[in-house]
PDB file of N, H, CA, C and O in Angstrom:
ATOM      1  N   UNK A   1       0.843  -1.181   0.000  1.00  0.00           N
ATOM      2  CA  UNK A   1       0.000   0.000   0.000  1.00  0.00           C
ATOM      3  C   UNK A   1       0.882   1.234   0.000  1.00  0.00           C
ATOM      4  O   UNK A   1       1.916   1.428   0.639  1.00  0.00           O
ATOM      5  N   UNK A   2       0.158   2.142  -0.979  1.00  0.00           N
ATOM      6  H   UNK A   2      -0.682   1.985  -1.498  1.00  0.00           H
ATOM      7  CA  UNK A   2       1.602   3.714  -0.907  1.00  0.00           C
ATOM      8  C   UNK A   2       1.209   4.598   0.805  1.00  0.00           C
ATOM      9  O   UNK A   2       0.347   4.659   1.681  1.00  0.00           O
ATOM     10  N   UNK A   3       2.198   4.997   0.518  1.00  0.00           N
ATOM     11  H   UNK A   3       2.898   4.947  -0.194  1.00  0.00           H
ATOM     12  CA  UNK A   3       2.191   5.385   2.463  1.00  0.00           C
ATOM     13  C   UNK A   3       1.178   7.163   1.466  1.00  0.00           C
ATOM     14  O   UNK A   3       1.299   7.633   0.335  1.00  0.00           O
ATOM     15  N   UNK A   4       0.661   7.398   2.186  1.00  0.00           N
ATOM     16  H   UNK A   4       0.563   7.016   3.105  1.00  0.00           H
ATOM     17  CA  UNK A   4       0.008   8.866   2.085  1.00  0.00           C
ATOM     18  C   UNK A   4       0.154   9.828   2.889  1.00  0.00           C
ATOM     19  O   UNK A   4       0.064   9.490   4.069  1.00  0.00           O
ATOM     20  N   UNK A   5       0.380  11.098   2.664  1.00  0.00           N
ATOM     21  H   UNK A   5       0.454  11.373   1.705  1.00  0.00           H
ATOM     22  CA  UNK A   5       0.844  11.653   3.386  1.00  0.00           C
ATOM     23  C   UNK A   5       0.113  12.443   4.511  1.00  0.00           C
ATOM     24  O   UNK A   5      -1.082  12.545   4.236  1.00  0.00           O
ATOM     25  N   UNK A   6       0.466  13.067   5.755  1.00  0.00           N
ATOM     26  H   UNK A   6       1.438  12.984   5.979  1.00  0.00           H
ATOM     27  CA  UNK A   6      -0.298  12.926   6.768  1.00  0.00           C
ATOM     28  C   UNK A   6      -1.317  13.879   6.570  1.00  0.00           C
ATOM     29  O   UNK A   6      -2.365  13.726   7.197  1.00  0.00           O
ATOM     30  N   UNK A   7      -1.136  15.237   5.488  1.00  0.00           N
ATOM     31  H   UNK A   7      -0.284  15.362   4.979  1.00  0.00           H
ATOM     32  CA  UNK A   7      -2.146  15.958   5.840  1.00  0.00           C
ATOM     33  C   UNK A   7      -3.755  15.560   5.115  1.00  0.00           C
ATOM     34  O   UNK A   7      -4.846  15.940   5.541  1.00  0.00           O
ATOM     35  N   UNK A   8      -3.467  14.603   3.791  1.00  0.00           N
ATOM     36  H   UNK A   8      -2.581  14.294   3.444  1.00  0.00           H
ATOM     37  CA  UNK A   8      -4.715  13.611   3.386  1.00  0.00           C
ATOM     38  C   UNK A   8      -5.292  13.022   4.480  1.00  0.00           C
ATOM     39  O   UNK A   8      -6.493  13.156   4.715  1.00  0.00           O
ATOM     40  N   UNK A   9      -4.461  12.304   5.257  1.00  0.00           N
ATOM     41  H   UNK A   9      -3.485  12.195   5.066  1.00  0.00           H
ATOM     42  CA  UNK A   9      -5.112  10.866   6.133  1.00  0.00           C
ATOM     43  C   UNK A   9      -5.962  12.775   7.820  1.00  0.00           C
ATOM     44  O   UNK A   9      -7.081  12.756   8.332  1.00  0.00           O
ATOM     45  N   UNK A  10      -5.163  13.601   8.002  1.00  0.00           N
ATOM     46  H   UNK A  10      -4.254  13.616   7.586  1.00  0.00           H
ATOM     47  CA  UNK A  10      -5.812  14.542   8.813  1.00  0.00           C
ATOM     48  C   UNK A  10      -7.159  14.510   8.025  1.00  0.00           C
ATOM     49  O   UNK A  10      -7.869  13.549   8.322  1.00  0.00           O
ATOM     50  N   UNK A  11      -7.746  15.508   6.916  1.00  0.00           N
ATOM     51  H   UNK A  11      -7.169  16.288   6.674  1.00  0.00           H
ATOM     52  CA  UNK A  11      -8.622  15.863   5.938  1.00  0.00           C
ATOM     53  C   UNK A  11      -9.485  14.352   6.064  1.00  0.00           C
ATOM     54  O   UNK A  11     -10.702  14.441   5.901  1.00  0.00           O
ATOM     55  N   UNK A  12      -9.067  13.344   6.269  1.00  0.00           N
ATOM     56  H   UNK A  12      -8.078  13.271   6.401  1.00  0.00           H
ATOM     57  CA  UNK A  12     -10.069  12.444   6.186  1.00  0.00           C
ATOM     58  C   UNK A  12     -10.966  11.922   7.919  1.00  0.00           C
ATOM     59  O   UNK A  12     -12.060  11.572   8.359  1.00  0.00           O
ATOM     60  N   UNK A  13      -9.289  12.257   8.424  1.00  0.00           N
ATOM     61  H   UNK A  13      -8.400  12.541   8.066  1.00  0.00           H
ATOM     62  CA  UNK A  13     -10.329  12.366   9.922  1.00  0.00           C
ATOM     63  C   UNK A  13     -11.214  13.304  10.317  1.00  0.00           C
ATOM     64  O   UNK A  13     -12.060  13.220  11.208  1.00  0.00           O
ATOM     65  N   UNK A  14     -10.883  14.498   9.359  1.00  0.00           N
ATOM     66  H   UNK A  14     -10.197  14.566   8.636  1.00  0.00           H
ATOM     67  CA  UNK A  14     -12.259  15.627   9.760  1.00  0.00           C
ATOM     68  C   UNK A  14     -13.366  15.118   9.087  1.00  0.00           C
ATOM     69  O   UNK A  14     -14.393  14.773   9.673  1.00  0.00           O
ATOM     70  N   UNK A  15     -13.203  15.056   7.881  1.00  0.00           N
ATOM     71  H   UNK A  15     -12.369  15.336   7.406  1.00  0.00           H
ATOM     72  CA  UNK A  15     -14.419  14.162   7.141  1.00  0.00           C
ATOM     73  C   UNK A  15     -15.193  13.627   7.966  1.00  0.00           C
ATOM     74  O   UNK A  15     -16.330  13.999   8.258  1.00  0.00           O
ATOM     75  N   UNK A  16     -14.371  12.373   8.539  1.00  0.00           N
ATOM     76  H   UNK A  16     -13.447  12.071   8.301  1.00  0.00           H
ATOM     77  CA  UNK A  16     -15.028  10.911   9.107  1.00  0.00           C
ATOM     78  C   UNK A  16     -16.181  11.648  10.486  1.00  0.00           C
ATOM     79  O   UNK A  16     -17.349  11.464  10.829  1.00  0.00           O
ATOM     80  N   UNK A  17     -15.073  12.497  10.927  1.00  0.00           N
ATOM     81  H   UNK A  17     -14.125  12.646  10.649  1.00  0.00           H
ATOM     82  CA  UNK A  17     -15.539  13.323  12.216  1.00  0.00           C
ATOM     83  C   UNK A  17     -16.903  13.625  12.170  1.00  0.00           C
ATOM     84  O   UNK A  17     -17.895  13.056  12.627  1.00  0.00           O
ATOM     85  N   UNK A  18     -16.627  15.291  11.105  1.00  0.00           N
ATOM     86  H   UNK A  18     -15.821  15.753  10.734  1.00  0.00           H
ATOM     87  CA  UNK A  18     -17.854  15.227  10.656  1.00  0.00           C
ATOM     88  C   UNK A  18     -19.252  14.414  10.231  1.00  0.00           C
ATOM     89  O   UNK A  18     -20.420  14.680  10.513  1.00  0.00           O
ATOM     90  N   UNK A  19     -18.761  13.469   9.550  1.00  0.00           N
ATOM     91  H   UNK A  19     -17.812  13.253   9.321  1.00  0.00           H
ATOM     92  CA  UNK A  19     -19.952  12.628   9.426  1.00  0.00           C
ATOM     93  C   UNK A  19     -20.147  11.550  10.691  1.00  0.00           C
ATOM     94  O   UNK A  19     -21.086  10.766  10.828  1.00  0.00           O
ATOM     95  N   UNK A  20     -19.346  11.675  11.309  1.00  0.00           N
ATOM     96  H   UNK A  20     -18.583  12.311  11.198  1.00  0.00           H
ATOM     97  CA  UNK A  20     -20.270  11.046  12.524  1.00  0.00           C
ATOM     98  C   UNK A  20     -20.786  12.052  13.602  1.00  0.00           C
ATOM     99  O   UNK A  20     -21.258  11.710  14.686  1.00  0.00           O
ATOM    100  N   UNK A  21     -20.645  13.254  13.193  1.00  0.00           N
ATOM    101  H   UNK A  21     -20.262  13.531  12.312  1.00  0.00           H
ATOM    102  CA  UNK A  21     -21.779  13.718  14.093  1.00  0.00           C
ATOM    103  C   UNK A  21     -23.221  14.106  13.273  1.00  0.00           C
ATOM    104  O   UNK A  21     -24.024  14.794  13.904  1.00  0.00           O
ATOM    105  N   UNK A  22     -23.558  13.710  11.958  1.00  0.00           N
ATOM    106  H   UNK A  22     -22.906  13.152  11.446  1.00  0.00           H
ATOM    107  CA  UNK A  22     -24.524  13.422  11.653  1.00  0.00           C
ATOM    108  C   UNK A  22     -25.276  12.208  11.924  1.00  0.00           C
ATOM    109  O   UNK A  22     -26.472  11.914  11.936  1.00  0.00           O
ATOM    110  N   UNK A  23     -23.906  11.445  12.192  1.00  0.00           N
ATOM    111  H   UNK A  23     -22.935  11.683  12.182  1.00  0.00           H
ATOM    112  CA  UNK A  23     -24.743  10.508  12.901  1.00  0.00           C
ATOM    113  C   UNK A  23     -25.092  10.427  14.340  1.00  0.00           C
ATOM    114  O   UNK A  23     -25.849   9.652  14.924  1.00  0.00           O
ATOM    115  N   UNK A  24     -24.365  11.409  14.777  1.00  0.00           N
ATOM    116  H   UNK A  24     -23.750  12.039  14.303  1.00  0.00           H
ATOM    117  CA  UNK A  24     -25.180  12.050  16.169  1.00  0.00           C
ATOM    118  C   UNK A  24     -25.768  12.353  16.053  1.00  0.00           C
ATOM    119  O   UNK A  24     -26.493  12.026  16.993  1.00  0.00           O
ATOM    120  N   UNK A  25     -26.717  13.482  14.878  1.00  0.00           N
ATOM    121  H   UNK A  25     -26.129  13.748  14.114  1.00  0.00           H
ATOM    122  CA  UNK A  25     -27.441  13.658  14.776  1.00  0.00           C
ATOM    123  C   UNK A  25     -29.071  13.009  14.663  1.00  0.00           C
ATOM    124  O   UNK A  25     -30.160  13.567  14.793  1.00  0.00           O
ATOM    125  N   UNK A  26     -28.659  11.418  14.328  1.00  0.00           N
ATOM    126  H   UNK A  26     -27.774  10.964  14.222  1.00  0.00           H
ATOM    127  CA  UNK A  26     -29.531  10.671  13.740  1.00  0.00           C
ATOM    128  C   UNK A  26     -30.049  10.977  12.332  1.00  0.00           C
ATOM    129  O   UNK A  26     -31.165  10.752  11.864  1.00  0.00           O
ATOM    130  N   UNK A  27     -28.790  11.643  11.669  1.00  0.00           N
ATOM    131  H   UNK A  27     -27.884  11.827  12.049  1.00  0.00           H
ATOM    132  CA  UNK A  27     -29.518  11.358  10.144  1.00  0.00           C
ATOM    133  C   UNK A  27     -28.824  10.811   9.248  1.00  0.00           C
ATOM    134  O   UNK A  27     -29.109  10.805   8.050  1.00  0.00           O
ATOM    135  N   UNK A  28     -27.468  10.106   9.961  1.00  0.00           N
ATOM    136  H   UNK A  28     -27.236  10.111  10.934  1.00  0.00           H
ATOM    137  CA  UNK A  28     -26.747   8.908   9.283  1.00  0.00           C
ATOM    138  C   UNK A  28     -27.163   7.554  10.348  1.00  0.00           C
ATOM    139  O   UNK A  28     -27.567   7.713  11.500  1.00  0.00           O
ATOM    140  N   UNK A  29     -27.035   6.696   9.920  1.00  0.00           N
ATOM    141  H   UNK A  29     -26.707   6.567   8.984  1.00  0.00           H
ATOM    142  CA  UNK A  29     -26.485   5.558  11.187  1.00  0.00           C
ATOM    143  C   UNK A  29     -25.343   5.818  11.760  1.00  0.00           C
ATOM    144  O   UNK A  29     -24.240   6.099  11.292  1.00  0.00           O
ATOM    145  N   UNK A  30     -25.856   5.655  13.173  1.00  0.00           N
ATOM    146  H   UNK A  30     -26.752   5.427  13.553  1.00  0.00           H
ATOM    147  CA  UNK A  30     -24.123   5.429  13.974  1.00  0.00           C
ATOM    148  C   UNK A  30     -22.994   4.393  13.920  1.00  0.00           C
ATOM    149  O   UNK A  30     -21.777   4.527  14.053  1.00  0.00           O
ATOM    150  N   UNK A  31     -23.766   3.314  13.683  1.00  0.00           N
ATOM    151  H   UNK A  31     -24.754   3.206  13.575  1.00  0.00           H
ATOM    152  CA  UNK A  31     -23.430   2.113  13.421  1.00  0.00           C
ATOM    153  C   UNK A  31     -22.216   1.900  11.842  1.00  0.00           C
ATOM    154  O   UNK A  31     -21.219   1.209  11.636  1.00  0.00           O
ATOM    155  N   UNK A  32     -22.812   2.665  11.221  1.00  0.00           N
ATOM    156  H   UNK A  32     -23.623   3.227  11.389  1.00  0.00           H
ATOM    157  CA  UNK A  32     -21.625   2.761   9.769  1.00  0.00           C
ATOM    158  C   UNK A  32     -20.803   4.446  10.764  1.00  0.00           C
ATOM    159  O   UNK A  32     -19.694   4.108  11.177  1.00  0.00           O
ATOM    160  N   UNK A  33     -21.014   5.453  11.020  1.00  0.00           N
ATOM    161  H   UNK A  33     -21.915   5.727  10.684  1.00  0.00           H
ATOM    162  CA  UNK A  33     -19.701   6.399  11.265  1.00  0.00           C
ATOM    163  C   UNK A  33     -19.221   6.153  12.165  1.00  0.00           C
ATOM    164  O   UNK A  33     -18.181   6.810  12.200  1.00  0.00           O
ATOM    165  N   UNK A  34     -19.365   5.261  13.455  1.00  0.00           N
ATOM    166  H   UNK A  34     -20.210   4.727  13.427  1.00  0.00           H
ATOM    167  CA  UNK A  34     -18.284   5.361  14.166  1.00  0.00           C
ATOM    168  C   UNK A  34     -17.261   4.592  14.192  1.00  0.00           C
ATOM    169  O   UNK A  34     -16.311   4.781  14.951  1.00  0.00           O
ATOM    170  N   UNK A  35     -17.378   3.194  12.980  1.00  0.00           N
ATOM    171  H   UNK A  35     -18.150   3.039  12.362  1.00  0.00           H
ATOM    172  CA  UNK A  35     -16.184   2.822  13.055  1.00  0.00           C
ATOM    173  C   UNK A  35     -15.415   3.303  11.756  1.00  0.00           C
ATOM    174  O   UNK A  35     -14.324   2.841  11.423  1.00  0.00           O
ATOM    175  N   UNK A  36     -15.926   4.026  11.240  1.00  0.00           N
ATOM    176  H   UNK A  36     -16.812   4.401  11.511  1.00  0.00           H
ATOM    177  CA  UNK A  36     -15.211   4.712  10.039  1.00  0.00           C
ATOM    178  C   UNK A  36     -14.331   5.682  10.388  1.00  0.00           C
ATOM    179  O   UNK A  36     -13.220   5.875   9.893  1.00  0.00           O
ATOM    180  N   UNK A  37     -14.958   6.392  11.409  1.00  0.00           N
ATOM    181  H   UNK A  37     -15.860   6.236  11.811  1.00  0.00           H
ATOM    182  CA  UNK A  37     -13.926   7.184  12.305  1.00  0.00           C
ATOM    183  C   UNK A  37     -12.840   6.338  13.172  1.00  0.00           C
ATOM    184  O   UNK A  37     -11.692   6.755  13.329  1.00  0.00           O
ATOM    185  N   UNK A  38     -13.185   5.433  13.576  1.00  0.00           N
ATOM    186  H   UNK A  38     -14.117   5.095  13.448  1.00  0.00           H
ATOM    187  CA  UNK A  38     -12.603   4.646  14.444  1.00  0.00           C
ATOM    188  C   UNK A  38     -11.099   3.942  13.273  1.00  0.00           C
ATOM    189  O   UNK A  38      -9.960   3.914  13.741  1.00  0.00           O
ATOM    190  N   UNK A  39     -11.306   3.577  12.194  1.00  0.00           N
ATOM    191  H   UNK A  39     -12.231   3.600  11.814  1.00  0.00           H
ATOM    192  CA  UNK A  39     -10.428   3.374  10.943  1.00  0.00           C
ATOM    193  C   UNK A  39      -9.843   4.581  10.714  1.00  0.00           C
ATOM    194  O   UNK A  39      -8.660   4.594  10.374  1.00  0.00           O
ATOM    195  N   UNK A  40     -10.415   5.544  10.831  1.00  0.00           N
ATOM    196  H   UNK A  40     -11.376   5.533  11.108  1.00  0.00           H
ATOM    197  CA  UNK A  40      -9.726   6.841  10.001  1.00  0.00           C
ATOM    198  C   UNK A  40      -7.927   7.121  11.269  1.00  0.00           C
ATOM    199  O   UNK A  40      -6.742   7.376  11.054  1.00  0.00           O
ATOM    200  N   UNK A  41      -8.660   6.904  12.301  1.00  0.00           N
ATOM    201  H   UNK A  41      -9.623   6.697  12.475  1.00  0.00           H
ATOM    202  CA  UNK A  41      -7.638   7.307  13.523  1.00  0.00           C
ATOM    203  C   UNK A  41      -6.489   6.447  13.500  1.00  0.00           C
ATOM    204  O   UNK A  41      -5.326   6.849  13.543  1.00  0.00           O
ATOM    205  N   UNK A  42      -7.011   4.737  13.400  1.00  0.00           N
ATOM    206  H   UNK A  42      -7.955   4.410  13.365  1.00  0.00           H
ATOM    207  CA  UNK A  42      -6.546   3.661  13.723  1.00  0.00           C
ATOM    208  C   UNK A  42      -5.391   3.733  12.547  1.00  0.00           C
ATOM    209  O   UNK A  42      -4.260   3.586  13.011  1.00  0.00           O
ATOM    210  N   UNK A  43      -5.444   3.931  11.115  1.00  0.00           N
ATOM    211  H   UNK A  43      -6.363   4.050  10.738  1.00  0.00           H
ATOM    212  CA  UNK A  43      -4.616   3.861  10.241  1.00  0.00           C
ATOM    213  C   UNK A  43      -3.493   4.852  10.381  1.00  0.00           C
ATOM    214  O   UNK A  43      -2.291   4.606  10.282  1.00  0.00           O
ATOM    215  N   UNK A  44      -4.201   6.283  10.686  1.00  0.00           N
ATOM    216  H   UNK A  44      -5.178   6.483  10.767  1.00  0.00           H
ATOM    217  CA  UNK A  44      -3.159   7.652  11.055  1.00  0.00           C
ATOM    218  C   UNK A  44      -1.985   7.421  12.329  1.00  0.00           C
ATOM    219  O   UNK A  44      -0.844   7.883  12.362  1.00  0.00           O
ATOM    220  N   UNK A  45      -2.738   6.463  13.456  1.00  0.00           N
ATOM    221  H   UNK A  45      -3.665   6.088  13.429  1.00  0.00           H
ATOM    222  CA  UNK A  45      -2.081   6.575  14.162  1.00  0.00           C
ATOM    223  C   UNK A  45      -0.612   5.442  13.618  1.00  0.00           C
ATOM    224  O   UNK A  45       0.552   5.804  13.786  1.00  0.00           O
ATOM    225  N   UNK A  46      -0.968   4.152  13.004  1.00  0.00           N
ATOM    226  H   UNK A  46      -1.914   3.858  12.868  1.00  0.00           H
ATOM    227  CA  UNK A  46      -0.284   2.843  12.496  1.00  0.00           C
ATOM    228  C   UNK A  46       0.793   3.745  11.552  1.00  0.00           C
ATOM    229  O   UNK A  46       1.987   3.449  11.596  1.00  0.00           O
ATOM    230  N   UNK A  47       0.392   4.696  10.820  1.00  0.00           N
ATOM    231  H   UNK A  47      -0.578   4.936  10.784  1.00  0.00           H
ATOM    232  CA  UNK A  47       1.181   5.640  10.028  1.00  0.00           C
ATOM    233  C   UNK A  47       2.080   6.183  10.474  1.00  0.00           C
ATOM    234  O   UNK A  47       3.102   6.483   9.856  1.00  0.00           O
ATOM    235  N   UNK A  48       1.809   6.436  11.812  1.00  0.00           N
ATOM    236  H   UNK A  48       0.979   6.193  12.315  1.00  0.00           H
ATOM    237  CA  UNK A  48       2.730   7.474  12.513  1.00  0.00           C
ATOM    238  C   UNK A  48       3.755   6.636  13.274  1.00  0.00           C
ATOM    239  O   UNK A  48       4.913   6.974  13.519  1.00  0.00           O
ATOM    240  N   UNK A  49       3.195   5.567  13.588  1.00  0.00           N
ATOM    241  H   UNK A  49       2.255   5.292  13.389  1.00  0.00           H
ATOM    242  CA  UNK A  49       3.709   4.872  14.666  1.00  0.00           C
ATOM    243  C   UNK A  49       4.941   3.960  13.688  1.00  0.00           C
ATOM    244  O   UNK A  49       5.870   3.419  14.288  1.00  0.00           O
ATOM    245  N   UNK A  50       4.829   3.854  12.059  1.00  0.00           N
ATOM    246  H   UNK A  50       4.075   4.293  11.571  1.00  0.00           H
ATOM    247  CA  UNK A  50       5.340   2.804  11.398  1.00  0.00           C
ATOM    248  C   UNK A  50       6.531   3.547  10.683  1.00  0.00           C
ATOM    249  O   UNK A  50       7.259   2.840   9.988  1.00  0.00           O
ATOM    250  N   UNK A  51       6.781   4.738  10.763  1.00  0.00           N
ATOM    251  H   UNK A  51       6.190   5.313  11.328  1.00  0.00           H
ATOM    252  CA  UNK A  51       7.294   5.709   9.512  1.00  0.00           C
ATOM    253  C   UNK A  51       8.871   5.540  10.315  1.00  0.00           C
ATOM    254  O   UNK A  51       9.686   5.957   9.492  1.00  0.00           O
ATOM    255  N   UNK A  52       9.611   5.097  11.585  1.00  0.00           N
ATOM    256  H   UNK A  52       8.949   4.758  12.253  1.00  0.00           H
ATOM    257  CA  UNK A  52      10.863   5.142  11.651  1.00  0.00           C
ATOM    258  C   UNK A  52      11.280   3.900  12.122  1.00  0.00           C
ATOM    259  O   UNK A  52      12.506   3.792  12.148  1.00  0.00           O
ATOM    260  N   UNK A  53      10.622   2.875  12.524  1.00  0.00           N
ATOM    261  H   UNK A  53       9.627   2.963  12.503  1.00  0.00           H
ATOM    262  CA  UNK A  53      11.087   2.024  13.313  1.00  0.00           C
ATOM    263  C   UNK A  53      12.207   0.848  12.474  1.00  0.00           C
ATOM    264  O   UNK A  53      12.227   0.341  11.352  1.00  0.00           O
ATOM    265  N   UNK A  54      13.328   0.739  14.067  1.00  0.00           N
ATOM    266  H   UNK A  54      13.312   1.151  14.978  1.00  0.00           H
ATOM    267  CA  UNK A  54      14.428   0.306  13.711  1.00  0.00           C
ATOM    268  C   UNK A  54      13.876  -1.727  13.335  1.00  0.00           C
ATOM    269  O   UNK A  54      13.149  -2.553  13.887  1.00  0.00           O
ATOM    270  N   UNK A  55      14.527  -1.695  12.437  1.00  0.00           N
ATOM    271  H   UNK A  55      15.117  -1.024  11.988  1.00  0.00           H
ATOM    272  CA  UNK A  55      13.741  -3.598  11.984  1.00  0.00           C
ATOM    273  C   UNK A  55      14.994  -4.223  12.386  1.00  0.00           C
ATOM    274  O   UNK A  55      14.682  -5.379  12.673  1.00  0.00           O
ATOM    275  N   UNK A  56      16.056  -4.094  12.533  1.00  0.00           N
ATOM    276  H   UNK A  56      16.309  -3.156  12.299  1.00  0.00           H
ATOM    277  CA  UNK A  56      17.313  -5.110  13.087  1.00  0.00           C
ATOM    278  C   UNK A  56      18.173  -4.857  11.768  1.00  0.00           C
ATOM    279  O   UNK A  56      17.766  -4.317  10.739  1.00  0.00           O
ATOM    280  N   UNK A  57      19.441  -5.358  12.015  1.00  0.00           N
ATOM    281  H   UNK A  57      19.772  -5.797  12.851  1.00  0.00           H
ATOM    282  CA  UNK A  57      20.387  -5.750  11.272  1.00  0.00           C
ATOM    283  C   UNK A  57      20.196  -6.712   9.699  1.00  0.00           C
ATOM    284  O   UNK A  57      21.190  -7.041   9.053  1.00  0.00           O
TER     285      UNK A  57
END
């Protein structure tokens, strides 16, 4: 997978954000935005967490 860069994967957590507070609202399901948000974070954070680490010799 191409690594993307962080300010796309940000722009998508506002997205996701946003649309789950329509689904706070009750005029999305909650059930589809909160784990879309919950993905949006989960990948940004795997991104962040994956971009220096030492793999061994």
């Amino acid at each position: 997978m191409k690594k993307l860069p962080i300010g796309l994967m940000l722009l998508f957590i506002i997205i996701t954000f946003l649309f789950n507070l329509l689904g706070l609202m009750h005029l999305v399901s909650i059930f589809i935005t909160s784990p879309l948000l919950f993905l949006a974070i989960l990948i940004f954070v795997h991104y962040l967490n994956d971009r220096n680490r030492f793999r061994g010799f």
